[in-house]
C-alpha positions in Angstrom: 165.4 -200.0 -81.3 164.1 -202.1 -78.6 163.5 -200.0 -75.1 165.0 -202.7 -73.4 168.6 -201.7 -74.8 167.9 -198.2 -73.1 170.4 -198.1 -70.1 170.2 -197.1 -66.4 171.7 -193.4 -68.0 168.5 -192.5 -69.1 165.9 -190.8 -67.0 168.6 -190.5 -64.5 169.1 -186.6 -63.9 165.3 -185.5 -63.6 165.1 -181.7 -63.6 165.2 -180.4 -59.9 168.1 -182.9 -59.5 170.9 -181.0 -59.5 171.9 -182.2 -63.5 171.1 -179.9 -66.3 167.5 -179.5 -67.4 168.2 -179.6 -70.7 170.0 -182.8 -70.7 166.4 -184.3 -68.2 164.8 -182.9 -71.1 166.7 -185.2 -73.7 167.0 -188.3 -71.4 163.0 -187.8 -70.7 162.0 -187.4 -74.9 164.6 -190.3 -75.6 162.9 -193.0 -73.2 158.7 -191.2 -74.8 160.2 -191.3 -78.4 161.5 -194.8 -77.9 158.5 -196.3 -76.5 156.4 -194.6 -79.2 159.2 -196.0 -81.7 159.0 -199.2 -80.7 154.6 -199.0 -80.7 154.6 -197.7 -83.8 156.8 -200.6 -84.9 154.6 -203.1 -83.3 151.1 -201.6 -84.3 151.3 -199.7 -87.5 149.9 -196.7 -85.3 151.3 -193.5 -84.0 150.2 -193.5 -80.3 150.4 -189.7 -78.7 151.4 -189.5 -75.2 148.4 -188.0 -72.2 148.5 -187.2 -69.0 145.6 -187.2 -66.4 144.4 -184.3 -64.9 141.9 -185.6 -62.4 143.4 -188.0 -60.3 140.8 -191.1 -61.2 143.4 -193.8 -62.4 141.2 -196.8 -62.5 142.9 -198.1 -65.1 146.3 -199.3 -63.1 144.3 -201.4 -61.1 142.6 -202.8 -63.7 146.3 -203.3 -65.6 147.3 -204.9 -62.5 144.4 -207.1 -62.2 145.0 -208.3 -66.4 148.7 -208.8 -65.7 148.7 -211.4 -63.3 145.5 -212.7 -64.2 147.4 -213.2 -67.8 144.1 -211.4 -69.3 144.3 -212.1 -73.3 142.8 -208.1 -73.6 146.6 -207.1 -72.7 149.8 -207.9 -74.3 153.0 -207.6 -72.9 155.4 -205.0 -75.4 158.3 -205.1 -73.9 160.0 -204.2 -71.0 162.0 -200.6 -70.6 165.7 -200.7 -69.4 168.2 -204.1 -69.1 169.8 -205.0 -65.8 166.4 -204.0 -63.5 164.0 -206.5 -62.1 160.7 -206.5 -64.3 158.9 -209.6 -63.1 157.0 -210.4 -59.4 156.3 -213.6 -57.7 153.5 -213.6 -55.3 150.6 -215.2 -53.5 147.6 -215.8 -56.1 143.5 -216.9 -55.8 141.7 -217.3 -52.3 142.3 -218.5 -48.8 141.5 -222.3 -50.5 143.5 -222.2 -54.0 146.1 -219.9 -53.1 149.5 -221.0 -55.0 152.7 -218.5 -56.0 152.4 -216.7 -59.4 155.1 -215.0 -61.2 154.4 -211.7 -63.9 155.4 -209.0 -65.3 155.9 -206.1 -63.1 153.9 -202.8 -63.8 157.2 -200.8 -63.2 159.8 -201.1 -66.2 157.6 -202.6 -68.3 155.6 -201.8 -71.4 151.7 -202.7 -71.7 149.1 -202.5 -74.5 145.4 -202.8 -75.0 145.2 -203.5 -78.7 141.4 -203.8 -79.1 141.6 -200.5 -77.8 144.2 -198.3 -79.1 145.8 -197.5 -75.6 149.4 -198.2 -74.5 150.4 -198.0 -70.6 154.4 -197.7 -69.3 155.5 -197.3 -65.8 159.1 -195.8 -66.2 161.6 -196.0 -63.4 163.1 -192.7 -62.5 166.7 -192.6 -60.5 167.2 -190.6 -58.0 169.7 -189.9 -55.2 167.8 -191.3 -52.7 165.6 -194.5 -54.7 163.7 -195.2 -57.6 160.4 -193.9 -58.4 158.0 -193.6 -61.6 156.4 -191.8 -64.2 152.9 -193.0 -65.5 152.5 -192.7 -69.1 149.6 -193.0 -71.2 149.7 -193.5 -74.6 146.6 -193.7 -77.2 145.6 -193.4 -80.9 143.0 -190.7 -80.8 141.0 -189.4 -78.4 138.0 -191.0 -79.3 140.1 -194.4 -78.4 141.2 -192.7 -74.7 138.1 -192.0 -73.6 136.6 -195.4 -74.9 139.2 -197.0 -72.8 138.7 -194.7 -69.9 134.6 -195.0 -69.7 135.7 -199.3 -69.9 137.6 -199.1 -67.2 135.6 -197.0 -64.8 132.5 -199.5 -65.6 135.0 -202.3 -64.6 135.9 -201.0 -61.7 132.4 -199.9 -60.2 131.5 -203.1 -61.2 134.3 -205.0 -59.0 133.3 -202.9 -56.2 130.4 -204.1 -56.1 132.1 -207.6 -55.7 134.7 -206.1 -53.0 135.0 -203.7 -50.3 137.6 -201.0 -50.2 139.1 -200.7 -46.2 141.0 -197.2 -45.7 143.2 -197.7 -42.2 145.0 -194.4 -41.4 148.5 -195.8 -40.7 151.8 -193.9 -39.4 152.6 -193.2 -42.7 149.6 -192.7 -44.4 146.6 -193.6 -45.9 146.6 -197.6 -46.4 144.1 -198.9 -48.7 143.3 -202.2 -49.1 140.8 -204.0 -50.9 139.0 -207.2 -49.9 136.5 -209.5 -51.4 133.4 -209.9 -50.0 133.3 -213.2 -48.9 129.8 -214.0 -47.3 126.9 -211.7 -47.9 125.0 -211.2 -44.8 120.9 -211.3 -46.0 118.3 -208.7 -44.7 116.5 -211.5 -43.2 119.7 -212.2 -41.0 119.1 -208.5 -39.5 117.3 -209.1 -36.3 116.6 -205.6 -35.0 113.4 -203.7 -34.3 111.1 -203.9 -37.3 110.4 -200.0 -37.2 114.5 -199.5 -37.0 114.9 -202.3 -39.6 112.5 -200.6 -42.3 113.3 -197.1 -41.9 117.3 -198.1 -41.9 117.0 -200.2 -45.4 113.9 -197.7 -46.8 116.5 -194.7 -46.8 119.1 -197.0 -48.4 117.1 -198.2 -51.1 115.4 -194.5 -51.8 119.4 -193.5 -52.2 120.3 -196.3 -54.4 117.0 -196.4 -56.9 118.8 -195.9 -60.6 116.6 -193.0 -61.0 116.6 -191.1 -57.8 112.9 -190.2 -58.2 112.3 -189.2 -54.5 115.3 -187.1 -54.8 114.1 -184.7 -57.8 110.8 -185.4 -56.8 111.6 -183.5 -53.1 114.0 -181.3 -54.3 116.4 -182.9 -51.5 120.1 -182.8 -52.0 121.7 -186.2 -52.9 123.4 -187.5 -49.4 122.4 -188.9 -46.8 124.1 -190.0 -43.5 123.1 -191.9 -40.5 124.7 -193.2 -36.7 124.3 -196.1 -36.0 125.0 -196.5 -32.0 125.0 -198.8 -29.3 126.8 -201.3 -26.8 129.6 -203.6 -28.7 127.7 -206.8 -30.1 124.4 -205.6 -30.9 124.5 -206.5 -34.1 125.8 -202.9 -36.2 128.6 -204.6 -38.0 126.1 -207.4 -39.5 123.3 -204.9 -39.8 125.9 -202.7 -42.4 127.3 -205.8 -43.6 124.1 -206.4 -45.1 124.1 -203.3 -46.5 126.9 -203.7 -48.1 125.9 -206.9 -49.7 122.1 -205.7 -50.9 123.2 -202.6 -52.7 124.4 -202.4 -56.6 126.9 -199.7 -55.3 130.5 -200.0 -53.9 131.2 -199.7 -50.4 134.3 -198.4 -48.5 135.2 -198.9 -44.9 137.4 -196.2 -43.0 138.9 -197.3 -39.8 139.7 -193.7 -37.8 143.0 -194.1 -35.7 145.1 -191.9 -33.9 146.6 -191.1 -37.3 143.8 -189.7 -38.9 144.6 -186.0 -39.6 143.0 -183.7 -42.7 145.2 -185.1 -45.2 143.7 -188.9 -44.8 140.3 -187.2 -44.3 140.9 -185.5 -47.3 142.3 -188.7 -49.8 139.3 -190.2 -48.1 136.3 -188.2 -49.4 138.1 -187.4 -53.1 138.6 -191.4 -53.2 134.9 -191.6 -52.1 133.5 -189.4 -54.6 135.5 -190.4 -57.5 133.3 -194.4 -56.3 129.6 -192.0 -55.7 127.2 -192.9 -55.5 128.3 -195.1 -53.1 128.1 -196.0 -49.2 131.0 -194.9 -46.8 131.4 -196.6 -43.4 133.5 -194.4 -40.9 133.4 -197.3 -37.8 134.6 -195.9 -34.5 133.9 -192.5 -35.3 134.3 -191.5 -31.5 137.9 -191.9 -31.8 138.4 -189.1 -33.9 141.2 -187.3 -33.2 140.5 -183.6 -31.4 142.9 -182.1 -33.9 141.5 -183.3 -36.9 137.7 -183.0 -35.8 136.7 -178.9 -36.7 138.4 -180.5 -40.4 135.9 -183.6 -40.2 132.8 -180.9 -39.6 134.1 -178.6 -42.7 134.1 -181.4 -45.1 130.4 -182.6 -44.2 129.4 -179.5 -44.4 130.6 -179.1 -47.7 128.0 -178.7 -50.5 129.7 -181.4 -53.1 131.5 -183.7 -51.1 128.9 -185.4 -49.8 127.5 -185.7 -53.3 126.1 -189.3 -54.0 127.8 -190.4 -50.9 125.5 -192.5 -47.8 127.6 -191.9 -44.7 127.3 -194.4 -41.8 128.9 -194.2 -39.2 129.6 -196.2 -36.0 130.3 -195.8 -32.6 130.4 -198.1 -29.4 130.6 -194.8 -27.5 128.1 -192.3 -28.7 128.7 -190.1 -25.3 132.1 -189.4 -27.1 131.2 -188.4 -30.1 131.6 -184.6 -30.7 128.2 -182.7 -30.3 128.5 -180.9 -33.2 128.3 -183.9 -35.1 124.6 -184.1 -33.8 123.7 -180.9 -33.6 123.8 -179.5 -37.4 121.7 -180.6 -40.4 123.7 -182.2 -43.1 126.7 -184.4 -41.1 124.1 -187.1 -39.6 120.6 -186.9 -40.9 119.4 -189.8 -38.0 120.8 -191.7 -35.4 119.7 -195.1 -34.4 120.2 -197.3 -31.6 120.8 -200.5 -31.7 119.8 -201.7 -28.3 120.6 -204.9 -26.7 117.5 -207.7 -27.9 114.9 -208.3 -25.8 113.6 -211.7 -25.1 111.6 -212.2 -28.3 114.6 -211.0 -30.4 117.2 -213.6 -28.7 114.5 -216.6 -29.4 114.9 -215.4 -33.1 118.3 -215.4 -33.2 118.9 -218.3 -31.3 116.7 -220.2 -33.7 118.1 -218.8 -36.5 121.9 -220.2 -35.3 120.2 -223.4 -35.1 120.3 -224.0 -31.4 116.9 -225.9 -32.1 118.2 -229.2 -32.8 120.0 -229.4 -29.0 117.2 -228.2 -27.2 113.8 -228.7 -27.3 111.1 -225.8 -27.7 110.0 -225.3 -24.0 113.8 -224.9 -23.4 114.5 -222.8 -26.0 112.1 -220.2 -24.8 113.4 -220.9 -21.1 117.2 -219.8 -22.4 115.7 -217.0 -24.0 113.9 -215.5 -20.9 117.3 -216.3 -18.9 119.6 -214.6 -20.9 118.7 -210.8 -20.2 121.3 -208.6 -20.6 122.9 -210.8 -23.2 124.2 -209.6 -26.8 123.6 -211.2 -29.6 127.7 -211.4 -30.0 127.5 -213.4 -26.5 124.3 -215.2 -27.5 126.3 -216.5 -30.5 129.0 -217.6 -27.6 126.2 -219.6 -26.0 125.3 -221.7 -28.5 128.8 -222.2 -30.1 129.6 -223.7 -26.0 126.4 -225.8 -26.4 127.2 -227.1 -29.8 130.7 -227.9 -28.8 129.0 -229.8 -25.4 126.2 -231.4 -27.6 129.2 -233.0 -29.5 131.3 -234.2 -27.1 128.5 -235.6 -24.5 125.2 -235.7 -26.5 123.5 -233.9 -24.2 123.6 -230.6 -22.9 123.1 -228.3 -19.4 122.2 -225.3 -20.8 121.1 -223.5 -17.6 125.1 -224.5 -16.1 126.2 -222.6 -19.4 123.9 -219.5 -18.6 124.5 -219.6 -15.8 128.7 -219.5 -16.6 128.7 -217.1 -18.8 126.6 -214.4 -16.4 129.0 -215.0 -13.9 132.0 -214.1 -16.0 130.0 -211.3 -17.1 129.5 -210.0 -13.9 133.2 -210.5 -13.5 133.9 -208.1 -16.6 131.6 -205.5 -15.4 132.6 -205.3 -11.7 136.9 -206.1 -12.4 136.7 -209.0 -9.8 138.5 -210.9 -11.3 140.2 -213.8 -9.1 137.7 -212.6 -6.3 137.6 -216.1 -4.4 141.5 -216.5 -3.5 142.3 -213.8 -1.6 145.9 -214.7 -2.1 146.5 -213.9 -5.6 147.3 -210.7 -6.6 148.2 -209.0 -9.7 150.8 -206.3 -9.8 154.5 -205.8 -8.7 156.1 -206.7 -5.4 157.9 -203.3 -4.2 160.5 -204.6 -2.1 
C-alpha cells in the first residue's frame, strides 16, 4: 500500500501520551513496516531501519540542500499521510537572482538516495499540544550506511569551507544560521604590524597544515586560541575575515548575548567539534554573562573539547574580560592588540581604498599625518566623503573634511553635543 493512504490515526498516541503503549507500539511498526513496504516495492531491496547515536546529522542538511536544489542523486518516494501539507514555497539563490521556489517538505515525506542504498523519512508525530517528528534512517547494509555517512560528512566540510556557520544565543535558544561567504578578505588587505601580522597567520597555518607536523613534532596538544583586542575599527573583524577566507577549514561565528548560559555553551563546542579541525570566533567575549562564566572556564579547560579547535576571540573591551581567562594556560594561548595605525599604516590603507586618484601624492601623505587618532573604520569614512565630493564638484577640500570629522569626534568623546546653542536641551520638561 501507498503511505500516503496512512491516516492522521497513525502515530497519533505516542507512548507517554496517555494512550496505550501497546497500541503506540502498533501505530509506530505500521507507519516503519509501511515505508519499508512501499521501498521494497520500489527498489527490489529490503532497507532495515538505524538510528544515530552521536548526534552528527549532516545528512538532513544535505537532504535539504538536494530537495530544493531538485538534485538528480535524490528521488522523491512518496509522501507519508493524506490531508497534511508536504510541499514549501520559499525564497531561492542570492541577493541578485533570488525568485520563489516551491518543494517537497522534509516532514511527511519519503526520500531516497538510490546510488546509495539509503532511504530518509521525517514522520509527523501528533500530540496534544502540536506536531513534531521522528527521523528515520533506512539502508541496505551497513557497508551502504556508512558509505553514505562518510559522503555526506565530506560534503558538508567541504561547504563550510564555502560558508560560515553564525551561532546567536537567542531567548529561546541556540539560533544557528548559515551564511555564504560573500567576499573573501586577502592577507594583503590585513594592514597591521608586520611582527603582529606574521606571528597571527604563522600559528594559523601551523594549525591548519594537513599533517600537523609541528604538532607531533613538539609533542603539543592540538588547540590553540588567541585574543584579539582593541578599540572598535581597528581592523579585527577584517583581520579574522581573512582568516576565514585563507584556511581549507570551516569556520563558525558565536555572537555571546545576554542569553548565553551553559546549555548554548554547551551545543556550541559539541557543534564545534563535530566541524574540528576548525576555527571558532567567540566576538564580544566581554559580554559574557557572570552566570555562565566559571562554565565557559570548565569547558576550555577541558582536555578534548578544545580538540582540533583555533579559538579567537574578540573584545572591544579587554578591561572586562574575566582575568581568569588570561591568567591560565590553555583558554588563550596569546593576546594581541590591535592598536589604532599609525601614520605609515593610514597612507597604506588610504592608498589601498584608492584615495590616490582625488588627491595627489604630497596630499596624500599631508591627510595621513593629519589624521592621528583616526581608525581605519573612520579612515574608510574619509574617503567614502571625499569620493562622494570628488563626484559631485570635481574637486575636493580634504583638510575641511579632516577637519569635520575630528570635530565630531571630539564631540563623541566629550558628549557635547549641541554645545553652541545654549538653548537646546535634551530631556523632559518637569512642570
Amino acid at each position: 500500500m501507498k503511505i500516503g493512504e496512512v491516516t492522521a490515526a497513525a502515530v497519533s498516541a505516542p507512548i507517554g501520551s496517555g494512550g496505550s503503549p501497546l497500541a503506540a507500539y502498533g501505530d509506530y511498526a505500521y507507519v516503519l513496516g509501511s515505508i519499508q513496504s512501499v521501498l521494497s516495492d520500489l527498489f527490489g531491496e529490503y532497507f532495515e531501519p538505524y538510528v544515530s547515536d552521536d548526534g552528527k546529522e549532516e545528512y538532513w542538511e544535505m537532504l535539504e540542500q538536494d530537495v530544493k536544489a531538485g538534485s538528480p542523486q535524490v528521488q522523491h518516494v512518496t509522501k507519508i499521510f493524506d490531508l497534511m501539507e508536504s510541499r514549501a514555497f520559499g525564497i531561492q539563490g542570492d541577493e541578485e537572482s533570488s525568485a520563489y521556489g516551491i518543494f517537497p517538505t522534509l516532514r511527511n515525506n519519503v526520500f531516497a538516495y538510490p546510488d546509495w542504498g539509503i532511504a530518509l523519512a521525517r514522520v509527523p508525530i501528533f500530540r496534544m499540544h502540536g506536531i513534531g517528528a521522528e527521523d528515520f534512517v533506512f539502508a541496505v547494509d551497513d557497508a551502504s550506511l556508512k558509505r553514505f555517512l562518510e559522503h555526506a560528512r565530506q560534503r558538508r566540510r567541504d561547504l563550510d569551507r564555502r560558508q560560515v556557520t553564525i551561532f546567536t544565543d537567542g531567548p529561546h535558544g541556540m539560533e544557528k544560521e548559515l551564511a555564504p561567504i560573500t567576499r573573501m578578505v586577502d592577507r594583503s588587505e590585513v594592514i597591521m604590524k608586520d611582527e603582529v601580522k606574521r606571528d597571527i597567520y604563522r600559528s594559523i597555518d601551523q594549525f591548519f597544515d594537513e599533517d600537523r607536523t609541528f604538532f607531533k613534532e613538539y609533542q603539543l596538544p592540538y588547540k590553540r586560541g588567541i585574543l584579539l583586542y582593541g578599540k572598535p575599527g581597528n581592523g579585527k573583524t577584517t583581520l579574522v575575515k581573512s582568516i576565514a577566507g585563507s584556511v581549507k577549514a570551516p569556520v563558525a561565528y558565536w555572537q555571546i548575548t545576554e542569553n548565553t548560559c551553559s546549555d548554548s555553551i554547551q551545543e556550541v563546542f559539541h557543534a564545534a567539534a563535530n566541524l574540528a579541525p576548525m576555527i571558532l570566533v567567540i566576538e564580544d567575549i566581554d559580554a559574557m554573562p557572570q552566570r555562565a562564566r566559571s562554565y565557559f572556564l570548565n569547558i576550555l579547560d577541558g582536555a578534548t573539547s578544545k580538540e582540533g579547535i583555533f579559538l579567537i576571540g574578540t573584545t572591544n573591551y579587554p578591561e572586562q574580560i574575566d582575568p581568569a581567562l588570561m591568567n591560565r594556560a590553555g583558554r588563550f594561548d596569546r593576546a594581541y592588540e590591535i592598536k589604532l595605525p599609525d601614520m605609515a599604516l593610514r597612507q597604506i590603507y588610504l592608498e589601498q581604498k584608492g584615495i590616490g586618484k582625488l588627491l595627489t601624492d604630497d596630499l596624500l601623505r599631508v591627510t595621513a599625518k593629519q589624521t592621528e587618532g583616526f581608525t581605519f573604520a573612520q579612515l574608510n569614512e574619509l574617503y567614502a566623503a571625499a569620493a562622494l565630493q570628488w563626484h559631485y564638484e570635481m574637486s575636493v577640500d580634504i583638510e575641511k573634511l579632516v577637519k569635520s570629522m575630528k570635530a565630531d569626534l571630539q564631540k563623541g568623546q566629550s558628549m557635547s553635543w549641541l554645545k553652541e546653542d545654549s538653548e537646546v536641551r535634551v530631556g523632559f520638561l518637569v512642570v
